[in-house]
N, C-alpha and C positions, 0 to 999 in steps of 0.2 A: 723221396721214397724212404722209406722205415729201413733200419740195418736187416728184422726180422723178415720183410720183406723181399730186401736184395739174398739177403741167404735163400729164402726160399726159390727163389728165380735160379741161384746157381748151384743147389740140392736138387732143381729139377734135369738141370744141363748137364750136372755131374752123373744123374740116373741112366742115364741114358749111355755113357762110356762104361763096358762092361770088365777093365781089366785095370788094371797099375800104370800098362802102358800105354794106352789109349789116353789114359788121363793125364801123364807125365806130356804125353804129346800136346794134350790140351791145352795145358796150362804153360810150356814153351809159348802156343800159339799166344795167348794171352799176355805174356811177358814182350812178343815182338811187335803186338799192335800199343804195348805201352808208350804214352810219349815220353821222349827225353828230356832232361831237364836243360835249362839255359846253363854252360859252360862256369859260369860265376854261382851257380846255386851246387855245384859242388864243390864245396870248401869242407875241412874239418870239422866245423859246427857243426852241417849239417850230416855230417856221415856214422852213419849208424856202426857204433862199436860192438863188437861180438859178434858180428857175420863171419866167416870164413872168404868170402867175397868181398868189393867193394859195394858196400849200398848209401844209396845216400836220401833223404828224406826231408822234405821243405813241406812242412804242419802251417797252415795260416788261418787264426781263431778267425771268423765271422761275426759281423755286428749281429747276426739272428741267433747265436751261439751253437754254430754249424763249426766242424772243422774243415776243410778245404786239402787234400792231399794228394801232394807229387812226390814221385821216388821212382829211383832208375840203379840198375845193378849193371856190373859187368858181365854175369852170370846169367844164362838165357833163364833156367829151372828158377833163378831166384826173382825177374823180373817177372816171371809167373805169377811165384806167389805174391808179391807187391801188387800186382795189377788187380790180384784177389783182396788184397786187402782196401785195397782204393775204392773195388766197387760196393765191397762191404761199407764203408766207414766214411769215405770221400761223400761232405754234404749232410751228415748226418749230426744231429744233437747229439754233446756230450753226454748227456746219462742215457743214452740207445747205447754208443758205445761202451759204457763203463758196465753197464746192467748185462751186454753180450756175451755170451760163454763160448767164445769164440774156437778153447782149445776142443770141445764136443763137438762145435760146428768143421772144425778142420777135420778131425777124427769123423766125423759121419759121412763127411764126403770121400773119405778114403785119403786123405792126404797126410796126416799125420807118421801113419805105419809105416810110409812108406822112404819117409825122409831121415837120411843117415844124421849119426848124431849133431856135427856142424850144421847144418843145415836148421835142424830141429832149433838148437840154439841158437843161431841166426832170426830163424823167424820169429822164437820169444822175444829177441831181438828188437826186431821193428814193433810187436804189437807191445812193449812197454813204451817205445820211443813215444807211441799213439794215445796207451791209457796215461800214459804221464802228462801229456798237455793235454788231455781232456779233461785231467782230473785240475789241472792249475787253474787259479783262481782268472778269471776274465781280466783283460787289461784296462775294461772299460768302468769294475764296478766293484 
């Protein structure tokens, strides 16, 4: 499925919570249907610096030149937003990624305004961790 796609699906899921809090509640829920990561895929490498929380993110390029994305936070609100970003980006071709204006997409669902400033920064956070190795050169070619 297209990134534009999966946004559209979750600009329709988001239409439908009418308030800040509904949707903060949403996106908890979202964060606790996240899976967790294997014990050993939290190492330093993989832990996302500038979060205010712990987050950690294991990117694995695909021979179709898909990225493949897990990440797991200590923080309920920030496993949220990871699980939003997994179903954005999780399986998708690097330049769907790179081409997605992801910060309008956050902002149109309501989620941007709403996140204090750590948090904001966090989540630039993990989506450079993302555009960085989609933008890296494949290991195959």
């Amino acid at each position: 499925m297209s990134v534009e796609t999966q946004a559209n699906d979750i600009r329709a899921e988001f239409d439908f919570l009418d308030d800040w809090e509904t949707r903060y509640a949403h996106i908890i829920d979202l964060g606790k249907a996240n899976p967790a990561l294997a014990p050993d895929e939290r190492t330093e490498a993989t832990r996302v610096r500038g979060c205010a929380s712990q987050v950690w993110m294991v990117i694995s390029e695909q021979e179709d030149d898909t990225l493949e994305i897990r990440a797991e936070s200590d923080a309920m609100i920030v496993s949220g937003l990871i699980a939003l970003l997994i179903r954005l980006f999780s399986g998708a071709p690097r330049e769907e990624i790179l081409a997605f204006d992801t910060p309008a997409f956050l902002e149109d669902i309501g989620v941007t305004g709403a996140l204090s400033a750590q948090r904001s920064n966090g989540l630039a956070s993990m989506l450079e961790r993302i555009r960085t190795v989609a933008s890296a050169q494949t290991t195959g070619g």
